[in-house]
C-alpha positions as CSV (number, residue, x, y, z in Angstrom):
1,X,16.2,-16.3,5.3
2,X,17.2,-19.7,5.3
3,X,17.5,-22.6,7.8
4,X,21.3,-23.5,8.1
5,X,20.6,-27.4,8.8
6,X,17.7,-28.0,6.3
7,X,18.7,-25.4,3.9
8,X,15.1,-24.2,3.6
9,X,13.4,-21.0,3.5
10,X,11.8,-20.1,6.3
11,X,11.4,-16.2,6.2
12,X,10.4,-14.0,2.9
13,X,10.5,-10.3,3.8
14,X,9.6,-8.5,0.2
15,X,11.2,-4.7,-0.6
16,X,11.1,-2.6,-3.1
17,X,13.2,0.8,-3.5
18,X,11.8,4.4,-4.3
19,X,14.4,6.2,-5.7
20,X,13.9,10.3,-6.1
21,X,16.0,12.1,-8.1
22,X,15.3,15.9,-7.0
23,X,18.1,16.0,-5.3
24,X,20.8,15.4,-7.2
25,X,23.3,16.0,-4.8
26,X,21.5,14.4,-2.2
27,X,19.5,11.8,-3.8
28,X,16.4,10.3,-1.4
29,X,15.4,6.6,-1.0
30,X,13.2,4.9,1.0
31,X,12.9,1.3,1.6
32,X,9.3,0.1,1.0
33,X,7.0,-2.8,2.0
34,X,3.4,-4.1,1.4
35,X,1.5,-6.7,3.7
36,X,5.0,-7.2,5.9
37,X,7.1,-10.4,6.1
38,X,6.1,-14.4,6.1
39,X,7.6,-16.8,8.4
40,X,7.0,-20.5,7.9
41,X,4.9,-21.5,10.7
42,X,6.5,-24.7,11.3
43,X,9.9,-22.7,12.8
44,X,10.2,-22.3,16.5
45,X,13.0,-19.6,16.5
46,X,10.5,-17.2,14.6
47,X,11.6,-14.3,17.0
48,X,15.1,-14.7,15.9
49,X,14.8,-14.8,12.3
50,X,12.3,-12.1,12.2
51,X,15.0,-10.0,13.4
52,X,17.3,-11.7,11.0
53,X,15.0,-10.2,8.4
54,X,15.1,-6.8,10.1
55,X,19.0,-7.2,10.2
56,X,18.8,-7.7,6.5
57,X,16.5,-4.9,5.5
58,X,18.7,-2.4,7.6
59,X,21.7,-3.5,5.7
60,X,20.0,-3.1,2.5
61,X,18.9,0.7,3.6
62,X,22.2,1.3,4.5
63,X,23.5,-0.2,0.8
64,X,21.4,2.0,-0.9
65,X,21.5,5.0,1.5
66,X,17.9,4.6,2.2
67,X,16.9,7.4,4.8
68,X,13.7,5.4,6.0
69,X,12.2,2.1,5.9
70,X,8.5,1.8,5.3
71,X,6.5,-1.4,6.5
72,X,2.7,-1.8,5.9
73,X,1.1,-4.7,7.6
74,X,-2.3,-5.8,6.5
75,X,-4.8,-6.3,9.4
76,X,-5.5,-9.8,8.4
77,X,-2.9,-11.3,8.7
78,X,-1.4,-8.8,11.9
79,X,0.1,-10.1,15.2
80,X,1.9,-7.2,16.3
81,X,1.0,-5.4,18.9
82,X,3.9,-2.9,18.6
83,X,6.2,-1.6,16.2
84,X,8.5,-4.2,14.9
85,X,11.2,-1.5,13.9
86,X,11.4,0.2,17.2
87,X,11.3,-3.1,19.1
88,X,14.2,-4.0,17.4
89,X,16.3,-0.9,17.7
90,X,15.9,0.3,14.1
91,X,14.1,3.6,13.0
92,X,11.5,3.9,10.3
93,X,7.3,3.9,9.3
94,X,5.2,0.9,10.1
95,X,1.5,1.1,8.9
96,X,-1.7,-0.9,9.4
97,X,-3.7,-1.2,6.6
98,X,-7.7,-0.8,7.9
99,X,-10.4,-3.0,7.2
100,X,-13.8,-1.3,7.6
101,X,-17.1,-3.1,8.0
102,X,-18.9,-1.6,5.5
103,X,-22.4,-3.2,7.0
104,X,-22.5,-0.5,9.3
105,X,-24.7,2.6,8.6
106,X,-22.9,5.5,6.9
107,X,-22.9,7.5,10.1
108,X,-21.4,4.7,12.1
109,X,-18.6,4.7,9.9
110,X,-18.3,8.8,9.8
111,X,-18.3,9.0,13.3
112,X,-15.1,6.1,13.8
113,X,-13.2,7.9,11.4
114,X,-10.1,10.7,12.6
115,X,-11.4,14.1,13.6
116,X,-9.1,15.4,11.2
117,X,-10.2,12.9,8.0
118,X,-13.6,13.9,8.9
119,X,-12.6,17.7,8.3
120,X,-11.3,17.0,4.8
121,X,-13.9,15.1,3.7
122,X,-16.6,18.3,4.7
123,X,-13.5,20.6,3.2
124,X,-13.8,18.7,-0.3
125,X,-17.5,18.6,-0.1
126,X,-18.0,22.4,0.5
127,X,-15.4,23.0,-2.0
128,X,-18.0,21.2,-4.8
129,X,-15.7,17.2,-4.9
130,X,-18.0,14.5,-6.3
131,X,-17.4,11.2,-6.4
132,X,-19.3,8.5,-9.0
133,X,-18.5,5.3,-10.0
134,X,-15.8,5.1,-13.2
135,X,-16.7,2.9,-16.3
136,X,-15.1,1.7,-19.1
137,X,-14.8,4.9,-20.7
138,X,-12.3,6.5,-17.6
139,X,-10.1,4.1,-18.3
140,X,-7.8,6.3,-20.2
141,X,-7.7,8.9,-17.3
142,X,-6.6,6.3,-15.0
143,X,-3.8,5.1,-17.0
144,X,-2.1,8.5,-17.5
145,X,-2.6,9.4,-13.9
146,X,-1.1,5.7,-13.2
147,X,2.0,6.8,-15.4
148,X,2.0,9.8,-13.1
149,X,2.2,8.6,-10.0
150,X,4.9,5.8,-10.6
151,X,7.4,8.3,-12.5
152,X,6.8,10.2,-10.0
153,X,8.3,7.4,-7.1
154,X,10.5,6.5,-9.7
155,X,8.7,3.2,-10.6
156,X,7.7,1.2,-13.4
157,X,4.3,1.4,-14.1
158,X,2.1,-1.4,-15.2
159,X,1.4,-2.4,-19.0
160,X,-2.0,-0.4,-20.3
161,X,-3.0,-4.0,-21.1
162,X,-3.2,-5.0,-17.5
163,X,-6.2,-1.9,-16.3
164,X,-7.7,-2.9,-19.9
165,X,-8.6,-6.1,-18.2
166,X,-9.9,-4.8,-14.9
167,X,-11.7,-2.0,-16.6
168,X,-12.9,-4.8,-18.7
169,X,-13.6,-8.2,-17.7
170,X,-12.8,-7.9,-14.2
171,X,-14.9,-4.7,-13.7
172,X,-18.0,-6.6,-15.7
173,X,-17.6,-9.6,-13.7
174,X,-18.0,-7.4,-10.6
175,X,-14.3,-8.4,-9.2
176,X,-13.1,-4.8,-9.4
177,X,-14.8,-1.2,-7.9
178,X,-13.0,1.6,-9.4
179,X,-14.0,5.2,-7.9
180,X,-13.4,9.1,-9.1
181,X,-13.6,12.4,-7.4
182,X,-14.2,14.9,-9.5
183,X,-14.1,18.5,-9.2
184,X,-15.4,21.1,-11.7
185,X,-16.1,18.9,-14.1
186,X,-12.8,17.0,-14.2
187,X,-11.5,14.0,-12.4
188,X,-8.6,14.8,-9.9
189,X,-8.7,11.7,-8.2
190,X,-9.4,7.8,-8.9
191,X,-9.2,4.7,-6.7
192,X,-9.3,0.8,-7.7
193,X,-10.7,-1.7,-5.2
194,X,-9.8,-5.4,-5.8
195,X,-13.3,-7.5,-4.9
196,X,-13.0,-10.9,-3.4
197,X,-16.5,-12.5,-2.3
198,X,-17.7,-9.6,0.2
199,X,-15.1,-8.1,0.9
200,X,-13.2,-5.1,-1.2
């Protein structure tokens, strides 16, 4: 969005489009967004061109007959109380992303956690999950199940390259924290972690 007397831009509100093709007939797309949208700080109208921004997004759904419009917010930088969608009239998925303290004691943390998140952990645990730390040597794994997951949500997926160098330097250098769950011997489930300083 820009301002119409100093031709500036004053809102970025970043999207990206998951496309399925299961349907051909029908096919499904989402609108999606990570860490929500920036307003300059210096504008005094920010109400009005965060629904400017909102305006444009719904437009955009309806362009590429989107069915929903996903927005996660990151906790840091959060300062809505409510759901910017439904305030504005609009229909869709807003998500906070959590930041945990992990100085607390394990059983702390256990305890905040959803009833139901609490059940699947025990479920995975009973049924013989494990989780360890991945190295160097996973890297492979990660990649193919990286290629996986994008194809599936119709995106493209990074360059091997790029997880070469947070296997690599970044994961040496203690910048990266890359987990697996494995069950029966084989690993069903990895996770990468960004580290900045102390926090993950």
């Amino acid at each position: 969005v820009c301002s119409s007397d100093l031709d500036q831009i004053v809102g970025i509100f970043p999207l990206f489009l998951i496309s399925s093709k299961a349907f051909k007939i029908l096919p499904i797309s989402v609108l999606d967004n990570i860490g929500g949208w920036l307003i300059n700080s210096d504008t005094k109208n920010s109400e009005e061109i965060e629904k400017l921004l909102i305006q444009e997004c719904k437009r955009l759904a309806t362009v590429h007959n989107s069915y929903n419009i996903r927005i996660n917010f990151s906790s840091v930088s959060l300062y809505h109380k409510n759901d910017p969608l439904f305030d504005n009239g609009e229909k869709g998925e807003t998500a906070y992303i959590s930041v945990i303290d992990l100085r607390k004691e394990e059983a702390e943390l256990v305890v905040q956690m959803r009833k139901g998140l609490r059940y699947e952990i025990k479920k995975a645990e009973k049924c013989g999950v494990i989780y360890r730390e991945a190295s160097i040597a996973d890297l492979e794994t990660y990649y193919e199940m990286h290629k996986a997951v994008c194809k599936k949500s119709s995106l493209v997926p990074h360059a091997r390259e790029y997880f070469e160098g947070v296997f690599g330097e970044v994961l040496t250098k203690g910048n990266s924290y890359i987990g697996c769950a494995i069950h029966d011997g084989k690993i069903v489930a990895m996770a990468n972690y960004g580290v900045y300083k102390d926090v993950a």
